[in-house]
VOBA-1610 file (N, C-alpha, C; in pm, whole numbers, padded with zeros to 5 digits, always signed):
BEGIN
Unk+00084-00117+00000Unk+00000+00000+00000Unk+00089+00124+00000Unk+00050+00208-00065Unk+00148+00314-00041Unk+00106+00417+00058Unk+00184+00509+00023Unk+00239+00633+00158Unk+00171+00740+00118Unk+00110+00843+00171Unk+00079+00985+00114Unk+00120+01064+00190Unk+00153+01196+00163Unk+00207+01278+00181Unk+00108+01428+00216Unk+00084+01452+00330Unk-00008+01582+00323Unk+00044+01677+00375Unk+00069+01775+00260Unk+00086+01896+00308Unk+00004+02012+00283Unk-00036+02042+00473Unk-00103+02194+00514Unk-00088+02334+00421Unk+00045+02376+00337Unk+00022+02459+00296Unk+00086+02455+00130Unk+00072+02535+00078Unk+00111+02497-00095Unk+00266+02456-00102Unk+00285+02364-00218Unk+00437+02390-00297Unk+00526+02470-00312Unk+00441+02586-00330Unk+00549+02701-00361Unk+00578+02771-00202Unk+00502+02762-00136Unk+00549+02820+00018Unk+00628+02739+00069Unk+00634+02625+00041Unk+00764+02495+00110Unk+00881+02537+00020Unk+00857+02552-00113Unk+00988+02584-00209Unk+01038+02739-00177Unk+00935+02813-00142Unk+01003+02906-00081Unk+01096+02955+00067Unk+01033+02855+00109Unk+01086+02835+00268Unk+01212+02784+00259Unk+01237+02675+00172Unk+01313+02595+00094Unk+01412+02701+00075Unk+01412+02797-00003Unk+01515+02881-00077Unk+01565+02970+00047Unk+01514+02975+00131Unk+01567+03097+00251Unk+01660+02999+00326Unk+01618+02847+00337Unk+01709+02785+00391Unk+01804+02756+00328Unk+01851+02731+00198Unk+01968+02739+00122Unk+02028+02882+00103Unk+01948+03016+00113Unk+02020+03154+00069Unk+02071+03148+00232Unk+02010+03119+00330Unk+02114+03110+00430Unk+02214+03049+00476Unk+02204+02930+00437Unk+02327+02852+00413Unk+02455+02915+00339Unk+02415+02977+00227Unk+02499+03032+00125Unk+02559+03138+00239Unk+02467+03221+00308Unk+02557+03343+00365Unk+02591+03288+00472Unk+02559+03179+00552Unk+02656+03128+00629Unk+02795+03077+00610Unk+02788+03003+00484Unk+02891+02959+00450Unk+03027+03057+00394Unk+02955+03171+00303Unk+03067+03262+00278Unk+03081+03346+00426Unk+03043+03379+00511Unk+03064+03450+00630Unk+03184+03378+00692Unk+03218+03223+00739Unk+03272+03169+00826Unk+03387+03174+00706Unk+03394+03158+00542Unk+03516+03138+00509Unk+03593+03270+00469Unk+03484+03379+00486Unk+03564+03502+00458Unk+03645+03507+00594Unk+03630+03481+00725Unk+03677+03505+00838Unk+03789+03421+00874Unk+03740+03314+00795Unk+03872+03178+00894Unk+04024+03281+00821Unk+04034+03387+00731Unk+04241+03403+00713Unk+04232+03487+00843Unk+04128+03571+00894Unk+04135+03671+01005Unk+04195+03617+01138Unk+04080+03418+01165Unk+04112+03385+01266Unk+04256+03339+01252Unk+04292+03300+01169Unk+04420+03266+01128Unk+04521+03290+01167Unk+04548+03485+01082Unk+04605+03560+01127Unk+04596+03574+01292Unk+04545+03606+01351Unk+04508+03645+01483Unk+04556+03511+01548Unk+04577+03395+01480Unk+04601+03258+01621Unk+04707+03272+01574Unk+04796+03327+01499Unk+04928+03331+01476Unk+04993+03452+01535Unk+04933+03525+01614Unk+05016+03654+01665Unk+05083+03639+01790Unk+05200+03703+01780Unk+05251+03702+01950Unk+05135+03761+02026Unk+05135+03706+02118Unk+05039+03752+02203Unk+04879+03674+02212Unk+04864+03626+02118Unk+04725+03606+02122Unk+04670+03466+02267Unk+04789+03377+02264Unk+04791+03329+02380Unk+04859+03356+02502Unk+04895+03424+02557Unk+04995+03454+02658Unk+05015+03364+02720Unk+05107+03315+02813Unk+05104+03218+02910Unk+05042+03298+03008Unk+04960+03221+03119Unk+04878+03218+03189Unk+04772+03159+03260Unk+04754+03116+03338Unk+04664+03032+03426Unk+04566+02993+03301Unk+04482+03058+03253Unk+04388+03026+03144Unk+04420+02947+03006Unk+04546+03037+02944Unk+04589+03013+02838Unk+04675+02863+02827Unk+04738+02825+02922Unk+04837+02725+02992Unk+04717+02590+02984Unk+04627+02592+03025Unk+04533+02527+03021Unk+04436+02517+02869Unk+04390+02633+02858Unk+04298+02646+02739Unk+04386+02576+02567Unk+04509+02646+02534Unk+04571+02650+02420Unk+04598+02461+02407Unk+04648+02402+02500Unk+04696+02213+02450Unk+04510+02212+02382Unk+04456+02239+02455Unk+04291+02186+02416Unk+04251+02250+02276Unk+04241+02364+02244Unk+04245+02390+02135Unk+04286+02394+01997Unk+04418+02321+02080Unk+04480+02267+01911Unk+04511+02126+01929Unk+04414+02039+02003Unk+04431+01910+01973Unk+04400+01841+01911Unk+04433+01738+01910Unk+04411+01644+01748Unk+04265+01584+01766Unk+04205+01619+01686Unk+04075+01550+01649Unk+04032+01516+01525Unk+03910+01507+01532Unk+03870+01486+01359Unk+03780+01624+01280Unk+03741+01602+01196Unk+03638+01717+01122Unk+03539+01694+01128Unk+03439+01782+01103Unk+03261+01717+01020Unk+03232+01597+00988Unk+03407+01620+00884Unk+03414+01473+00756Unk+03448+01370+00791Unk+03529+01364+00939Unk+03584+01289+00954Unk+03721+01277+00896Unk+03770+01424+00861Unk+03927+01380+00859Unk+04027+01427+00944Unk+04076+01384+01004Unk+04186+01458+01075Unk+04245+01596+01079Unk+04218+01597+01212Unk+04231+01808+01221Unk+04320+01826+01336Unk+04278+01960+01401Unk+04280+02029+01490Unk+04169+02051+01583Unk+04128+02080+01683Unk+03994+02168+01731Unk+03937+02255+01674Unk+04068+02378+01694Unk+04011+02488+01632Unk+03968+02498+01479Unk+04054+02410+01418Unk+03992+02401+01258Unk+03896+02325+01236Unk+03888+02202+01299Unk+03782+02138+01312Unk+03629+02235+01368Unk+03660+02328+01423Unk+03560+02435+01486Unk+03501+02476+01359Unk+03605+02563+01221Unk+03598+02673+01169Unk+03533+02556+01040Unk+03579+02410+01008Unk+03535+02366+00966Unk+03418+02350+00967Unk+03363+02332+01036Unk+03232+02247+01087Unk+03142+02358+01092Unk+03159+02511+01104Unk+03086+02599+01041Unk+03034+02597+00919Unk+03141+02597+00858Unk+03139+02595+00690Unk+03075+02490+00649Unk+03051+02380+00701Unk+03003+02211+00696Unk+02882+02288+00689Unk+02834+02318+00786Unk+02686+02359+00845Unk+02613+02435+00756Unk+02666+02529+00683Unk+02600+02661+00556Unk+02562+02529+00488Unk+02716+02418+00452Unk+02689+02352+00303Unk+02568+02260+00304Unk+02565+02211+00416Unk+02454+02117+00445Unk+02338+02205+00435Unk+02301+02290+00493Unk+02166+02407+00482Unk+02183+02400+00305Unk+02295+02437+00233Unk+02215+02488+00082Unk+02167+02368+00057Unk+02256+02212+00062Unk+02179+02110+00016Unk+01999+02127+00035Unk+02013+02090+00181Unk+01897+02094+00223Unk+01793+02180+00140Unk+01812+02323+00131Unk+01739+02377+00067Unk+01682+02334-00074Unk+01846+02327-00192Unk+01789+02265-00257Unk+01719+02137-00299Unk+01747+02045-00227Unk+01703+01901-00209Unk+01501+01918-00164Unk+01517+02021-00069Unk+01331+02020-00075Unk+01315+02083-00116Unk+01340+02215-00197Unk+01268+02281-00345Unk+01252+02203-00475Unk+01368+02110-00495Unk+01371+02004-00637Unk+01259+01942-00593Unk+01239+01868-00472Unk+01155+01743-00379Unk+00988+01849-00435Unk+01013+01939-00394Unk+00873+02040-00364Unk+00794+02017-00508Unk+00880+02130-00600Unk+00837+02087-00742Unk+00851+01981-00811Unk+00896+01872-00818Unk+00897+01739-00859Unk+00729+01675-00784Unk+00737+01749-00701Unk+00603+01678-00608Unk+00476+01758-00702Unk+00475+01872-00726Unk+00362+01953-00728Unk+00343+01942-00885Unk+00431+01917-00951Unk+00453+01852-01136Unk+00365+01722-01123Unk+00379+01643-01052Unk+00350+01480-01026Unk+00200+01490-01011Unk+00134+01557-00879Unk+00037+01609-00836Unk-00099+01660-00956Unk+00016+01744-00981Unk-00135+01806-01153Unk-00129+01719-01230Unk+00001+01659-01244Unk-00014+01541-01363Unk-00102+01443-01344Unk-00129+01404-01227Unk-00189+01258-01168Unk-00353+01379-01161Unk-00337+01460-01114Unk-00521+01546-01117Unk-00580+01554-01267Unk-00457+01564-01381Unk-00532+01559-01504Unk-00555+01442-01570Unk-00458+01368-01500Unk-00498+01182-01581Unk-00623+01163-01498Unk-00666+01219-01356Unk-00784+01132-01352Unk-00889+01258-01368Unk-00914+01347-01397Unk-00985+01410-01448Unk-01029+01349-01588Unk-00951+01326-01699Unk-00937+01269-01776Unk-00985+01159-01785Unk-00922+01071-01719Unk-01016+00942-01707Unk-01171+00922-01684Unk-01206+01011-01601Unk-01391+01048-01560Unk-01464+01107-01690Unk-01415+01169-01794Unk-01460+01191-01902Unk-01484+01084-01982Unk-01426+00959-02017Unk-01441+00865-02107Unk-01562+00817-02082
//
């Protein structure tokens, strides 16, 4: 038996909802990679860690070996700056994956309303 699918409000309001979640993705994603040469710069300056009760503690942790999003071998902190950027890319998928999903659905929908419209005429 099959599955149906009901949705409360039209196609084009899901495909539009759809597109805000991929245009945000997009500006998430260029936001974190315009920034990672800044953080860069800045984790490379004298000074930016001082030794200190905090820093003495905080800095082994922050640059320890871990993995990524992807699962490849990192740092923390890149693994951090990564996993931002992960996050936009996954949102545009997303977006586009249920706008294609949306209209592929709502094409299917009239098509199947005019075959049986159609059919009741014969």
């Amino acid at each position: 038996m099959g599955e149906y699918v009901r949705i409360s409000s039209s196609p084009t309001d899901i495909i539009n909802i759809a597109h805000r979640i991929r245009d945000r993705g997009e500006d998430l994603a260029k936001a974190v990679r315009e920034r990672i040469p800044e953080i860069e710069e800045r984790e490379g300056r004298e000074g930016t860690f001082p030794p200190d009760q905090f820093t003495n503690e905080f800095h082994p942790q922050y640059v320890t070996a871990t993995t990524d999003a992807e699962g490849h071998p990192s740092t923390a902190n890149v693994a951090l700056r990564s996993a931002a950027a992960y996050c936009g890319d996954k949102l545009i998928e997303i977006g586009r994956y249920v706008a294609d999903a949306m209209a592929s659905y709502d094409v299917t929908d009239e098509q199947s309303g005019a075959d049986i419209a159609k059919s009741g005429q014969v």
